[in-house]
C-alpha positions in Angstrom: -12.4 -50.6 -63.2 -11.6 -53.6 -61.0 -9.1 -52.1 -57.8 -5.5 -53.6 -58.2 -4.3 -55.0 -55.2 -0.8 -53.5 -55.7 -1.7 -49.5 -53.8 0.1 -47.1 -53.3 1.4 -47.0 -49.7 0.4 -44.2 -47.3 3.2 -41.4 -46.1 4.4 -41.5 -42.7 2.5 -38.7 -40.5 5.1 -35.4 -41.1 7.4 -34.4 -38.0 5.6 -31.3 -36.2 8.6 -28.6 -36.8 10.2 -27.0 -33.4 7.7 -24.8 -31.8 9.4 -21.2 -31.3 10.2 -21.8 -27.7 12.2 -24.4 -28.0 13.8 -22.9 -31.0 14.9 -19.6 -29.0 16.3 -21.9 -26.2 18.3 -24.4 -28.7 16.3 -27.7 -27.2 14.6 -30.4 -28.4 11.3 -30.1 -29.1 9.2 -33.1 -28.8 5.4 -33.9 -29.5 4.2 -37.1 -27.6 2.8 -39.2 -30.6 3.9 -37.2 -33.0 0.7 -34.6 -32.4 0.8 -31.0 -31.6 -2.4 -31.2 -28.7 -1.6 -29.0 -26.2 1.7 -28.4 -27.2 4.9 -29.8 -26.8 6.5 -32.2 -23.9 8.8 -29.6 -23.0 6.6 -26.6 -23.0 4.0 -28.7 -20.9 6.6 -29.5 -18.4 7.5 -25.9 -18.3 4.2 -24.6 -18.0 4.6 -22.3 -21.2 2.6 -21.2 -23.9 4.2 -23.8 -26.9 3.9 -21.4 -29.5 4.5 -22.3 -33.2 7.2 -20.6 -35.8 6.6 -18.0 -38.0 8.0 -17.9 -41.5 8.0 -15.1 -43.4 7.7 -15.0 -47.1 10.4 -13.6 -49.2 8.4 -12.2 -52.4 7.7 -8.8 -51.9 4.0 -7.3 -50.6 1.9 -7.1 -54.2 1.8 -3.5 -55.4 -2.2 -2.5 -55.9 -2.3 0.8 -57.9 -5.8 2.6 -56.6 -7.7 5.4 -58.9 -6.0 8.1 -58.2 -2.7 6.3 -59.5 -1.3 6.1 -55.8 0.4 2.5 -54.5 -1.2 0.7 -51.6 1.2 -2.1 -50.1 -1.1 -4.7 -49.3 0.8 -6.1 -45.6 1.1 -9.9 -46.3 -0.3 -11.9 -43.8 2.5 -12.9 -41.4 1.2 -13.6 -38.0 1.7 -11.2 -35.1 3.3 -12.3 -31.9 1.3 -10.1 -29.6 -2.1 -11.2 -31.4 -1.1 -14.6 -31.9 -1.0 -14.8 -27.8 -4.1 -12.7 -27.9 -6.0 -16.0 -29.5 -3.5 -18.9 -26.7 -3.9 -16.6 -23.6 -7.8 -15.8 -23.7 -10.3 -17.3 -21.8 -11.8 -18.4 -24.7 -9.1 -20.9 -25.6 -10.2 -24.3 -23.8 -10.7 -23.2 -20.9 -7.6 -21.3 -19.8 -7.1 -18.1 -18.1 -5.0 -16.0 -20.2 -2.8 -15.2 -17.3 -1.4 -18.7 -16.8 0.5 -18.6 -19.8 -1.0 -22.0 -21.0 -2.4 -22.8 -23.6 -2.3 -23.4 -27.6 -4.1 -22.4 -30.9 -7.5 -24.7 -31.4 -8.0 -26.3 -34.4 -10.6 -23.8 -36.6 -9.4 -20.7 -35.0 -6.3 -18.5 -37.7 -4.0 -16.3 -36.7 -4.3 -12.8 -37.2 -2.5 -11.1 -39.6 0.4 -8.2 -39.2 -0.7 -5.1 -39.4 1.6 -2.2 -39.2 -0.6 0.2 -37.2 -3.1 -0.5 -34.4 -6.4 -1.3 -36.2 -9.6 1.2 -35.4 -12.0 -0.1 -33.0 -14.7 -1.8 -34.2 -13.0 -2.4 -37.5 -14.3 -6.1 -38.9 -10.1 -7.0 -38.7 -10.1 -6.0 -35.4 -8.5 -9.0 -33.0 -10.7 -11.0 -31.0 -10.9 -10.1 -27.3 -12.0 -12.2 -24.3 -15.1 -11.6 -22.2 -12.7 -10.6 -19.2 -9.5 -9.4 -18.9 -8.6 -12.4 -16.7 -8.0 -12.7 -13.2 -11.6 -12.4 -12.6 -11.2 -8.9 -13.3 -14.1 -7.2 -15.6 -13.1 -4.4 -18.1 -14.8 -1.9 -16.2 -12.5 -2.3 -13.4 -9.7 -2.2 -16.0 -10.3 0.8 -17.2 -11.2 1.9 -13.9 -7.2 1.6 -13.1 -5.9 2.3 -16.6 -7.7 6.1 -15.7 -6.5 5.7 -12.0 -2.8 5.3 -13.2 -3.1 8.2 -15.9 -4.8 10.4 -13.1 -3.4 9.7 -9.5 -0.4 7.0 -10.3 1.5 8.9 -13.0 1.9 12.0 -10.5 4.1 10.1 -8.2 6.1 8.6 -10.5 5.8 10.6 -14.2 8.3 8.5 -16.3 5.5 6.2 -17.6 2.9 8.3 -19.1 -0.4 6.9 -21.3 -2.5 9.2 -23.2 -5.6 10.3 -21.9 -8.1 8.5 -23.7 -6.3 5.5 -24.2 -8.8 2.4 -23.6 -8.0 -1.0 -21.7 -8.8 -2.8 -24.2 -5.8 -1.2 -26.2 -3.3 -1.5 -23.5 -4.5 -5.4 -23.0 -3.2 -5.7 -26.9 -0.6 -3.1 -27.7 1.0 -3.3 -24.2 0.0 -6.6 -22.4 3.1 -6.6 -19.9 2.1 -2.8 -18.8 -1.4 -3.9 -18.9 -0.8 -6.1 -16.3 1.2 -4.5 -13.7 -0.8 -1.3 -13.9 -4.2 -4.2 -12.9 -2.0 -5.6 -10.3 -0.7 -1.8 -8.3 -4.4 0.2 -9.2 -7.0 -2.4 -8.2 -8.1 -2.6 -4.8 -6.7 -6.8 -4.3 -6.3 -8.5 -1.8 -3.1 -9.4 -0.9 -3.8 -13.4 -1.6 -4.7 -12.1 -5.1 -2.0 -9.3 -5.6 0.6 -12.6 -4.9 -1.0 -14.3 -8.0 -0.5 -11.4 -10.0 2.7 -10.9 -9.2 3.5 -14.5 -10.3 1.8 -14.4 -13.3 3.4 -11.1 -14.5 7.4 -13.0 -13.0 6.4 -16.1 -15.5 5.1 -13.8 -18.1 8.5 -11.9 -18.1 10.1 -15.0 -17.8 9.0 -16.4 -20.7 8.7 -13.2 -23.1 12.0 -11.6 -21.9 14.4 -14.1 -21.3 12.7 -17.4 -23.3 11.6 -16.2 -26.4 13.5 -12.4 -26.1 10.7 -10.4 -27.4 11.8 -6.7 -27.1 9.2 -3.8 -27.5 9.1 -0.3 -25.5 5.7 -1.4 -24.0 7.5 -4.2 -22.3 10.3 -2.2 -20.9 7.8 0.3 -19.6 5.6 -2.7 -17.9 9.0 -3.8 -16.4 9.7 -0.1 -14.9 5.8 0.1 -13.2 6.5 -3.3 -11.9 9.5 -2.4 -10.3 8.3 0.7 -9.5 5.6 -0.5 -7.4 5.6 -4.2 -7.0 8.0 -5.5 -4.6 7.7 -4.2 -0.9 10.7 -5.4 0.1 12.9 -3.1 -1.7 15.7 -2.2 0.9 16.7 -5.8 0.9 15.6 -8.1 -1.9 17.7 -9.1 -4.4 15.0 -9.9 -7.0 15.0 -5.8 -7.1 18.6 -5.3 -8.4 17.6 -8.1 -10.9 15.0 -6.6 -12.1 16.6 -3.4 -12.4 19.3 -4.4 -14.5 17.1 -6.4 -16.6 15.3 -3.4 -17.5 18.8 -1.8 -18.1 19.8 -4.6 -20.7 16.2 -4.4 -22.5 17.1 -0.6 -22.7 20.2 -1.3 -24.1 18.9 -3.6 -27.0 15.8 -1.5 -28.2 19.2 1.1 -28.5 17.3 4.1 -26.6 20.4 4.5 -24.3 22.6 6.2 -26.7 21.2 9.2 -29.3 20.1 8.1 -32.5 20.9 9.5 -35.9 19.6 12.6 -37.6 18.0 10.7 -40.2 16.1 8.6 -37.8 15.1 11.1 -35.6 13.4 13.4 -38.3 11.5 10.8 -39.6 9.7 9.9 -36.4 7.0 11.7 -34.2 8.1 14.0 -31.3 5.7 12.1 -29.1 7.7 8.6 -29.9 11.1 10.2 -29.2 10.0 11.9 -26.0 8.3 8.2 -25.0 11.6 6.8 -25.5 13.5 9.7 -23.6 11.0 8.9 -20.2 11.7 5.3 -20.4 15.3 5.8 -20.7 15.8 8.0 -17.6 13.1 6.2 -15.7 16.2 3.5 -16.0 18.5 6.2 -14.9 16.8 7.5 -11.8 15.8 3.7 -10.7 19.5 2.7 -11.0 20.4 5.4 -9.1 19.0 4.6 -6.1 20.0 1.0 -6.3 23.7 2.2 -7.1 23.6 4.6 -4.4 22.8 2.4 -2.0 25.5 -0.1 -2.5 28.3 2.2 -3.5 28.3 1.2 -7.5 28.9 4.0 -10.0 25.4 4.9 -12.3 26.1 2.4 -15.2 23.8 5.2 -17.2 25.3 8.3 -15.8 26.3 9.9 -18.8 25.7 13.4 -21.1 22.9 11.1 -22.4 20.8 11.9 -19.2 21.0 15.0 -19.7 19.9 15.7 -23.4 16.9 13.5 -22.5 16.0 16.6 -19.6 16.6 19.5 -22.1 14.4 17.6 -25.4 11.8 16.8 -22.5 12.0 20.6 -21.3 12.1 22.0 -24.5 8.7 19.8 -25.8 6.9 19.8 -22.5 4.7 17.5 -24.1 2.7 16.5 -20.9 2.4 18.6 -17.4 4.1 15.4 -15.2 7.4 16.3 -17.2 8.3 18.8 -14.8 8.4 16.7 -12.3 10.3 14.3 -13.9 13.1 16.5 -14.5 13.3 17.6 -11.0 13.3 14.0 -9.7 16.2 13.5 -12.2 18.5 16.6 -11.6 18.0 15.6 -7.7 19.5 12.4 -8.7 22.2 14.4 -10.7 23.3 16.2 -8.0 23.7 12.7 -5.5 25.7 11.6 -8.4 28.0 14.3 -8.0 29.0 13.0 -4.3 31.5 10.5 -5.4 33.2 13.4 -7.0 34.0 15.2 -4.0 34.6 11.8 -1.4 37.5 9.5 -2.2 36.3 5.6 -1.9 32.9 6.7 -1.8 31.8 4.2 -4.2 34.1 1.4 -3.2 32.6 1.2 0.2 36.2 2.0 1.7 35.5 2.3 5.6 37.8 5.7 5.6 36.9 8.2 2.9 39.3 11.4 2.7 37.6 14.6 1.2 39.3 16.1 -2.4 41.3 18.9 -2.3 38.6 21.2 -3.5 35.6 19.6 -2.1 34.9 22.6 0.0 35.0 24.5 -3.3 32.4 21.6 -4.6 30.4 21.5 -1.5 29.7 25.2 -1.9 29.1 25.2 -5.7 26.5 22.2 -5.7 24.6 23.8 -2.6 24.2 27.1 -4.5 23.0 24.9 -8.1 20.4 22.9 -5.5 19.1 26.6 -4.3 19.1 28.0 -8.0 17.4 24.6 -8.8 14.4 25.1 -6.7 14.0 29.2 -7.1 10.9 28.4 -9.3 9.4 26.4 -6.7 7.0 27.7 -4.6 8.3 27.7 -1.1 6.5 25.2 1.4 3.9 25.0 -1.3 1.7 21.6 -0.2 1.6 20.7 -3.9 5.9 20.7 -4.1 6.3 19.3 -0.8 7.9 16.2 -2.3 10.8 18.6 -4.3 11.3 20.5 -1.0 11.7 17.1 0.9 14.0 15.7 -2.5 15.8 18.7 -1.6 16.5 18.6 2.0 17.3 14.8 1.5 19.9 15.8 -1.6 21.4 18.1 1.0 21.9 16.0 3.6 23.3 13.0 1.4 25.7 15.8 0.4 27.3 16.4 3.5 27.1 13.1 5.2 30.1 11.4 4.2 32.0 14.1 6.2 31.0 12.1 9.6 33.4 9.1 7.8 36.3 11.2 7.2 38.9 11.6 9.6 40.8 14.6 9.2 44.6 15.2 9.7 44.1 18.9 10.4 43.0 22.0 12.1 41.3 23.2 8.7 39.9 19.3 7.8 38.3 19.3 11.4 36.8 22.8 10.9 35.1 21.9 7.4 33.8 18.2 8.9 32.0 20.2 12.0 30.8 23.0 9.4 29.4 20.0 6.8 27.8 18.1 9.8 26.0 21.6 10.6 24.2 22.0 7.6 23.5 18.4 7.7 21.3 18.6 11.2 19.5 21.9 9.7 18.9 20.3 6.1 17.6 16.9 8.6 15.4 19.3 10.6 13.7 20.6 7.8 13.2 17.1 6.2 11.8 15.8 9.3 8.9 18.6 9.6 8.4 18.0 6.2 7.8 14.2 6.6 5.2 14.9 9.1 3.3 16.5 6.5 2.8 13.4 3.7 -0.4 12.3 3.6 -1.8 8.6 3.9 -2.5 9.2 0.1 0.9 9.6 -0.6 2.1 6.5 1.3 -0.6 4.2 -0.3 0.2 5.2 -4.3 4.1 5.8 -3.8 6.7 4.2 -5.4 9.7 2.3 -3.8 11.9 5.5 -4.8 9.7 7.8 -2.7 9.8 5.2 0.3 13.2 4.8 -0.2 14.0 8.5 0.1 12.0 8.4 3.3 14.0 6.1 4.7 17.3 7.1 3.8 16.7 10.6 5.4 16.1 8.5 8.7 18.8 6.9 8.4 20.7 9.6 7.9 19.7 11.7 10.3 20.3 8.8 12.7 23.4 8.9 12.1 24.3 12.7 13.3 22.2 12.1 15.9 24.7 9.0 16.7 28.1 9.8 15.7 31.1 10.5 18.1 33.1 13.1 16.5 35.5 15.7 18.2 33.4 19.0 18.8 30.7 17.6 17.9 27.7 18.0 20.4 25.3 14.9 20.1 23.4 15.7 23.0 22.0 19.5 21.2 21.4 17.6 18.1 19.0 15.1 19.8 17.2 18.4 21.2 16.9 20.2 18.3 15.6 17.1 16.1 12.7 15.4 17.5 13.5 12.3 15.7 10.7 10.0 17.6 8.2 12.4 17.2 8.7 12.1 13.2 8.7 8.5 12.9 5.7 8.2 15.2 4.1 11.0 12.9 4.5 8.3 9.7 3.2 5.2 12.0 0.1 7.1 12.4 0.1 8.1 8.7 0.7 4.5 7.7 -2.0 3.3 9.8 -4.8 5.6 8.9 -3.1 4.3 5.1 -4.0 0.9 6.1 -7.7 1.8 7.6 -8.5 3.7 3.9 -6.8 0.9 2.4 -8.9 -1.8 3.8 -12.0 0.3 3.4 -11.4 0.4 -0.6 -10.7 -3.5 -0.4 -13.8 -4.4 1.1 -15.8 -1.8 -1.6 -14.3 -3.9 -4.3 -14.5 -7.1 -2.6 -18.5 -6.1 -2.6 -18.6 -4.8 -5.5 -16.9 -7.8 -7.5 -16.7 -10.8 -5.3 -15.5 -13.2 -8.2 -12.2 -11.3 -8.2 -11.1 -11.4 -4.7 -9.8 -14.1 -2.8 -9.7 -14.4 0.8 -6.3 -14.4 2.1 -4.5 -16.2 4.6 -2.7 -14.7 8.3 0.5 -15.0 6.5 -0.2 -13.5 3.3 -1.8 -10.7 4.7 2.0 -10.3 6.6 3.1 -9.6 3.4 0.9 -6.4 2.6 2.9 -3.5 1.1 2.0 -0.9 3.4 2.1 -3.4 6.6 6.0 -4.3 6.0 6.9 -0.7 5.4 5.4 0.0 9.0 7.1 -2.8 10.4 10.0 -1.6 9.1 9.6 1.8 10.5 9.0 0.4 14.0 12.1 -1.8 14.2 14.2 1.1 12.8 12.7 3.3 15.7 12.7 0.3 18.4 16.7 -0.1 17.6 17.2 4.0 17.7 15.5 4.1 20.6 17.7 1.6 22.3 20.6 3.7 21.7 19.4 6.7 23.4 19.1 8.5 19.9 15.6 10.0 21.8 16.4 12.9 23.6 13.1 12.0 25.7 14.1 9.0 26.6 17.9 9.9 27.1 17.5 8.5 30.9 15.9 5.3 30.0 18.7 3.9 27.7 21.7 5.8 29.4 22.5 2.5 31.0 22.1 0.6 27.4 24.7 3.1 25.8 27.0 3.4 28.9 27.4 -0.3 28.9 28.1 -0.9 24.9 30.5 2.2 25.1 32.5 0.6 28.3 34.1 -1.9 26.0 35.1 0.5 22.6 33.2 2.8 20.7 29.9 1.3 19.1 30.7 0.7 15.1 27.9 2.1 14.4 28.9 5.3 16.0 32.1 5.6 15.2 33.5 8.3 12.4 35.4 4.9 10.4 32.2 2.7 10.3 30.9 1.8 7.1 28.5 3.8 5.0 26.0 4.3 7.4 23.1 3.5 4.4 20.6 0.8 3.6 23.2 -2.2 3.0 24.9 -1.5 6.4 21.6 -0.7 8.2 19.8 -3.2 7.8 22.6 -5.7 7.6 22.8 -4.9 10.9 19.4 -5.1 12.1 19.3 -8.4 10.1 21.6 -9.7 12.7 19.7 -8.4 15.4 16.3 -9.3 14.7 16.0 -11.2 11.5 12.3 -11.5 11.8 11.6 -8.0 11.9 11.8 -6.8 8.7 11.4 -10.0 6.8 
């Protein structure tokens, strides 16, 4: 039949709907002539992965009724997030490294469907994985540091715990933001490379938190090793407290900072409850020190906390537990110090003690020895508990050098509190002599910040101008320089082994190793945390806190104490702590620590 001229007219192309980024931030989602390519204008100029919506059907999953007479629910096939990035982020995806964040769907290649629990290896549903984890990383060396962080990481900080025999591969897909902070703290990198780690893992959180607010306990648990480990300059950074409280508010919406219902709790595992209970006070003792430091009340601190110890203590599911519930109750018992000092946590300049705080005082030093009767005494094993414990009593009686008291019987129990201070300092300094290079080079910022603090602290009795109180005794009886010359050494042999591992992997794998440059290597972990210590010491040492070198900064002292009393020894300074510290040495010598 001869073709009529009168056809029928071709549709316009169809609109590309709103890809899911743009939908989560309420913008408008363009494609440049009208085709989806690599993703929309928006996402390209953002750098992010331009991921398209899912819809999900509402008829019901088909019922399939086997043999036996039992239903199978057949999962319908509604793409998964996690796998759907699994196909965008690999190296297999034109070209682009999974850990830039770029890149879309190719045409040919289908999502992979939901399924509800992790599929078996080697099953023929199984997701598709890339050749390499990325960052010219192989999976050997992955796995390599997934066993390194269930074996030597996990023992320094037990709030993030992975089972055994768990493979990289499944972490890479179950876990991806956990996956990649435990690749960036347990391989040997350079610190050139470590950098571009850290960035990818800030955009990755960027976009998957706060962009398309994907919540998951995996991601919450990534975010806690990241913090934990990631950022060297945690006594003055502000990224930290961000961080912190992100992971607070991701805590908060996955609802594991309040108990749940009986009903929900029966009907899932004891393993999946106790996971949530370590992530949740992980959060606690993290905030802790971050509150502590600039005289904020624990926004977790609650009877919560300690329900979480008892289910942990009761299940003692894995051996780290116990040392998670000692690092907690030591965090416990700081919390309790606001208690017993007026203004403590409003960073009043005078604090007045409570009418029974000597009855306090008493109590919570006889709950810290009960605490730590199970402990082996000196044991090298426990040296970190007998340190927590030394550190927990000195941070108890410290706050006495602020107070200024307005009688015989205030002055008596300010000289008595500042007593057991120098013993509990004396102890903690011969105790810091004794942490290995080890223990500096896989330590979290909790355990350097506890070091530091208990300088700090112990600076200040050695500092302090209080009636009846002899600051020239104290300087003899605590060798203050010999301790932090002690750690430089430690921290230097740290850096020797450290380089030593570097180069082994460097050799061993030269594709995942960049050179880096004079000032990137500044901004090595271990290096800034020595650099820290020697500008803490430098300044002490300036103001005669060395009894050995009373006679060389006499004249210093003399001429700083001509004029008034030095702020800094003087019983209504601020809280002598991190924010006022190095505040201080910020004005002095910006450079120094930065």
């Amino acid at each position: 039949m001869p073709q009529t001229t009168g056809q029928r007219r071709q549709s316009p192309p169809r609109r590309p709907r709103a890809c899911l980024p743009c939908t989560k931030a309420k913008a408008r989602c363009q494609y440049e002539n009208n085709e989806i390519g690599d993703g929309c204008n928006r996402c390209r100029r953002l750098s992010i992965s331009c991921a398209p919506q899912t819809t999900k059907s509402l008829r019901k999953p088909r019922q399939v009724k086997s043999k036996d007479g039992l239903e199978n629910t057949h999962v319908l096939a509604v793409p998964d997030q996690a796998h759907h990035e699994l196909l965008t982020n690999s190296e297999a995806v034109n070209g682009v490294p999974w850990e830039t964040g770029i890149g879309t769907v190719p045409q040919g290649h289908q999502s992979i469907p939901y399924h509800s629990k992790p599929l078996p290896s080697g099953s023929a549903t199984s997701p598709h994985l890339p050749s390499s984890p990325g960052f010219g990383v192989s999976w050997e060396q992955a796995q390599t540091a997934v066993n390194d962080f269930v074996m030597i990481f996990t023992a320094h900080f037990p709030f993030i715990t992975l089972d055994p025999d768990v493979t990289a591969q499944q972490l890479f897909i179950e876990k991806p933001l956990l996956f990649r902070a435990i690749l960036m703290i347990a391989i040997d990198f350079t610190p050139s490379k470590r950098r571009e780690i850290r960035r990818s893992v800030d955009a990755w959180i960027g976009q998957h938190l706060l962009v398309m607010e994907e919540q998951s306990l995996g991601t919450l648990q990534g975010l806690i090793v990241y913090i934990a480990w990631a950022n060297p300059h945690f006594y003055s950074d502000r990224k930290a407290t961000q961080l912190i409280y992100l992971a607070i508010g991701l805590a908060h919406s996955l609802g594991i900072t309040k108990g749940r219902s009986l009903e929900d709790t029966q009907a899932r595992k004891e393993a999946e409850i106790n996971e949530e209970h370590r992530a949740f006070l992980a959060c606690y003792y993290i905030v802790a020190f971050d509150s502590f430091q600039f005289g904020r009340a624990n926004p977790l601190a609650s009877s919560y906390v300690q329900y979480c110890v008892e289910a942990l203590e009761r299940s003692a599911e894995f051996p780290t537990d116990f040392l998670l519930i000692k690092l907690v109750r030591f965090r416990q018992f700081i919390g309790q110090i606001p208690t017993i000092y007026q203004g403590i946590c409003e960073m009043n300049w005078c604090r007045e003690i409570s009418d029974d705080g000597s009855e306090r005082l008493e109590e919570i030093r006889k709950d810290l020895d009960d605490f730590m009767s199970d402990i082996a005494h000196k044991h090298p094993k426990f040296l970190l508990l007998w340190s927590l414990q030394h550190s927990a009593l000195i941070q108890l009686h410290l706050p006495m050098t602020y107070v200024a008291p307005d009688s015989a019987g205030g002055s008596k129990l300010q000289l008595e509190c500042m007593k057991y201070c120098l013993e509990a300092s004396r102890t903690a300094v011969g105790m810091a002599k004794s942490f290995s290079p080890d223990g500096f080079l896989y330590a979290p910022f909790t355990t350097l910040t506890d070091f530091v603090s208990m300088i700090i602290a112990t600076s200040r009795i050695l500092l302090v101008e209080v009636d009846g109180w002899d600051r020239e005794k104290a300087r003899q009886i605590i060798d203050l320089k010999a301790c932090i010359d002690e750690i430089l050494a430690k921290l230097k042999t740290t850096k020797i082994v450290k380089a030593e591992r570097v180069a082994a992997a460097a050799a061993a794998n030269p594709s995942s190793y960049a050179p880096s440059s004079p000032e990137e290597e500044k901004q090595d972990g271990i290096l800034i945390f020595e650099r820290l210590i020697e500008t803490i010491r430098d300044w002490l040492d300036g103001k005669g806190v060395f009894y050995a070198n009373k006679d060389h900064s006499t004249q210093d002292v003399t001429n700083e104490q001509s004029l008034s009393t030095p702020i800094y020894a003087s019983p209504q300074s601020p809280q002598w702590n991190f924010t006022f510290f190095f505040e201080y040495l910020l004005r002095v010598n910006p450079s120094s620590i930065l």
